[in-house]
N, C-alpha and C positions, 0 to 999 in steps of 0.2 A: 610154428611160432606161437609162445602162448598169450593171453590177450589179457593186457594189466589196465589198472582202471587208469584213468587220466585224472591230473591232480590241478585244483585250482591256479596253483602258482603256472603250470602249462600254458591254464585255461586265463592269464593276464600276459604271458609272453605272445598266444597267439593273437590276443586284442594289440595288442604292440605291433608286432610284423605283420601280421596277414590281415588284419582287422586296418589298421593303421589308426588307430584309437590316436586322442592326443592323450598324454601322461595326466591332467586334467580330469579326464571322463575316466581312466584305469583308476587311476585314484581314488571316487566314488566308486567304483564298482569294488572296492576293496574294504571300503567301507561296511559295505551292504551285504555283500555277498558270505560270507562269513560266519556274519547274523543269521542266516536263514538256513544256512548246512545246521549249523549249532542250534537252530531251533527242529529241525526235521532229524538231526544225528546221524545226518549219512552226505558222504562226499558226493554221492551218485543217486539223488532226489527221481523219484517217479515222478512222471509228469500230474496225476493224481495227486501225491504229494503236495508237490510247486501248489496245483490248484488250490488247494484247502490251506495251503498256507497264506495266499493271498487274500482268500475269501475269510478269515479270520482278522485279518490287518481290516479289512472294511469294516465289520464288526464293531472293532475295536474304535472305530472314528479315526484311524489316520488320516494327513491331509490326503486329497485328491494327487497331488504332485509326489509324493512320497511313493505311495501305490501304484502308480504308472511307472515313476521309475525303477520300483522293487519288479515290475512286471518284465522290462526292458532288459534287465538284469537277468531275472532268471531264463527269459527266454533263451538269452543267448548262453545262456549257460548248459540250457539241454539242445541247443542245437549243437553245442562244442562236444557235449559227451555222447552225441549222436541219437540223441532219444526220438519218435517221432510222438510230436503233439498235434494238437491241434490250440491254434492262436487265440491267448488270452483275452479279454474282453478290457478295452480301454475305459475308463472312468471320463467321464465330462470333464472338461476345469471350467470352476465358475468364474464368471465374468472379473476382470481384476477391478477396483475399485479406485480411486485414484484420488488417495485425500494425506491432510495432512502438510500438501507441501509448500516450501517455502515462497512467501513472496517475496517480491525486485527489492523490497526493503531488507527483508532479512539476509538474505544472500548477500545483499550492499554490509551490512553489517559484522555478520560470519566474515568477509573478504576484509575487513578495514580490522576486524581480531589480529589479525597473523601479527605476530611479536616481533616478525622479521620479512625480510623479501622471500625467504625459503617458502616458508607457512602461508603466503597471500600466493604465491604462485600454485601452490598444491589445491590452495579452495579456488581461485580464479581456472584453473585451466576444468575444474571440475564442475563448476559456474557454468561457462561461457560454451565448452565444448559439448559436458552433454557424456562425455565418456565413460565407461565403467570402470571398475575396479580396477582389476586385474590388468585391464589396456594402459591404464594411465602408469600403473605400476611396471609397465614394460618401455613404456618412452623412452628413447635416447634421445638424445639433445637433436641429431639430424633430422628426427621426425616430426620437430614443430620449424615452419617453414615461413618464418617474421614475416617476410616480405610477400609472400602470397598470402597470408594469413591464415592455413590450414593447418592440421596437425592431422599425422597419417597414420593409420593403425591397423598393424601386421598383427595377425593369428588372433581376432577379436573373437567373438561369441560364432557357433559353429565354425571356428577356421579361418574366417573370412579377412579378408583385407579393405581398407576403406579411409575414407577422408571425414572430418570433420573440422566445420570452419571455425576459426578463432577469431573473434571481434577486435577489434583495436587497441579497449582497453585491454581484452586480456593479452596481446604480445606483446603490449607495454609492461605489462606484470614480469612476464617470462625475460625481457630484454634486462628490466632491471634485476632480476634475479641470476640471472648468468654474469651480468657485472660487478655482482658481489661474490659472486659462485664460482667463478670460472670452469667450467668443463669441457673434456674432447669432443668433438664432435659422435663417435663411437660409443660414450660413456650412457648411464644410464640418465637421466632428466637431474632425476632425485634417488638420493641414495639415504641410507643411514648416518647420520653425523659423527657415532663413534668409530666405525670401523667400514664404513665409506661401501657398504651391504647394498644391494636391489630394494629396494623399497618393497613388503611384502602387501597383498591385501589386509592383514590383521593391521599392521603397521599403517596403514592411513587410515580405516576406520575409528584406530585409539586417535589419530591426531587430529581427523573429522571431529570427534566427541570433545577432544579437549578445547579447541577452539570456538566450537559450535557453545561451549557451557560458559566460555569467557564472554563470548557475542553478547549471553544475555539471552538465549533462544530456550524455552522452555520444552520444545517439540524434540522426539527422536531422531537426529538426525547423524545419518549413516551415507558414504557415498554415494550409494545410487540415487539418494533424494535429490541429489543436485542433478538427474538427468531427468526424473520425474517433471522436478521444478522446471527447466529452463522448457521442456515442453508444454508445462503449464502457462507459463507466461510467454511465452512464444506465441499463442492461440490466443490467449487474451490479448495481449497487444494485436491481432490480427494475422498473424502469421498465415500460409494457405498451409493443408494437407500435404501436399508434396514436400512442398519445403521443413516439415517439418521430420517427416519420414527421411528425409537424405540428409541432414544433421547427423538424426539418432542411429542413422544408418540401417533402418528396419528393410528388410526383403518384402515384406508384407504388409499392404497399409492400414490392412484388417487390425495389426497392431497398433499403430499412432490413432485409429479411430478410437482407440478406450480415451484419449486425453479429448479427439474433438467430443464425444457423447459425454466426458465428467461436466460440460458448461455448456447445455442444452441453450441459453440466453446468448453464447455467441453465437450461435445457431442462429438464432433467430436473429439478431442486432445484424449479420451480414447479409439474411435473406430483405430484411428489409432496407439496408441501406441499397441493394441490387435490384429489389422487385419493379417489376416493370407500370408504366402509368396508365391503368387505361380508364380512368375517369379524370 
């Protein structure tokens, strides 16, 4: 049998079935991958190759995250074409920084913008719960839960499934926007108003922006700010560690520690409101 090379388009079917990639992460790799055959000229990269191609990218000042993910990528791309390597060298990522976000005031402000119950529900549920993009954009009506006050979230960040809680105002937001809305329970939350579409991530980001500019809010603000924020404020009203980790639904609390370390003073104002008396 004679032996024919293997071809990218294979090399995204077998991240599909055998890999069990979500269509998400194939998509990036479709992205990327591409780039860097067309930068090297060849379907079937030496592992040498791959190397000098990434050690150029660092050169060059790519981000940190970009380079780990190009690395991620080619890896798996010479294990599919069977090459044997030895395992690239990860980059550090620096600490994330965590500025910029909104306060109780402006959020109040962005939420009282919405032109309609449509728009206050789309920044309240984004407010309140803490969700991301793409999650919020997957909601059906059955997955926010009025009367327990949670909103549930299938296939979030890694795969995962999870709860996040909804304050009172915001499933007043949501109640009265289903009574001008009416939807199946099946349907999606929010859809498109012309042609009754899934709401895409591009598609709340423009309506974030346009809202956010009516507010009167001078600052960039893009969905995820709203999960930024409510963990900002979350901490500064007092919130604990835990709780704020099972909100954002983090596996790791190494992650929600970047929001308690941004406010070094709540640090201090709970050690001392706790420190013990001994004079």
């Amino acid at each position: 049998m004679l032996w024919r090379k293997k071809t990218p388009e294979e090399f995204y079917e077998y991240l599909r079935y055998q890999k069990e990639f979500r269509p998400v992460t194939i998509g990036g790799y479709k992205n990327v991958l591409p780039r860097v055959l067309r930068h090297l000229g060849t379907l079937t990269p030496k592992p040498k190759e791959a190397r000098e191609y990434l050690m150029e990218m660092r050169k060059k000042g790519y981000s940190v995250s970009h380079i780990n993910n190009s690395t991620s990528i080619i890896e798996n791309y010479l294990l599919f074409l069977g090459r044997k390597f030895k395992k690239f060298e990860r980059l550090k990522r620096p600490k994330p920084k965590i500025k910029d976000t909104l306060t109780e005031g402006e959020v109040a402000r962005i939420i009282a913008a919405g032109k309609d119950s449509r728009e206050k529900v789309m920044m309240g549920i984004l407010a309140y719960t803490g969700i991301r993009n793409r999650e919020f954009c997957n909601l059906r009506v059955k997955d926010v839960d009025l009367e327990k006050g949670v909103v549930r979230v299938f296939d979030g960040k890694g795969g995962k499934d999870g709860v996040s809680y909804l304050p009172r105002e915001g499933a007043q937001l949501v109640s009265k926007y289903l009574s001008e809305y009416p939807r199946d329970e099946n349907e999606y939350l929010v859809t498109t108003l012309v042609r009754g579409n899934q709401y895409t991530g591009w598609d709340l980001r423009k309506r974030v922006k346009v809202v956010a500019k009516r507010a009167g809010i001078d600052k960039r603000v893009f969905p995820h700010l709203f999960r930024h924020s409510l963990a900002t404020n979350l901490i500064k009203n007092g919130a604990n560690l835990m709780s704020v980790q099972h909100q954002l639904r983090h596996e790791s609390q190494t992650t929600t520690l970047v929001y308690i370390r941004a406010f070094p003073q709540r640090i201090q104002d709970t050690l001392q409101f706790y420190a013990p008396h001994y004079v």
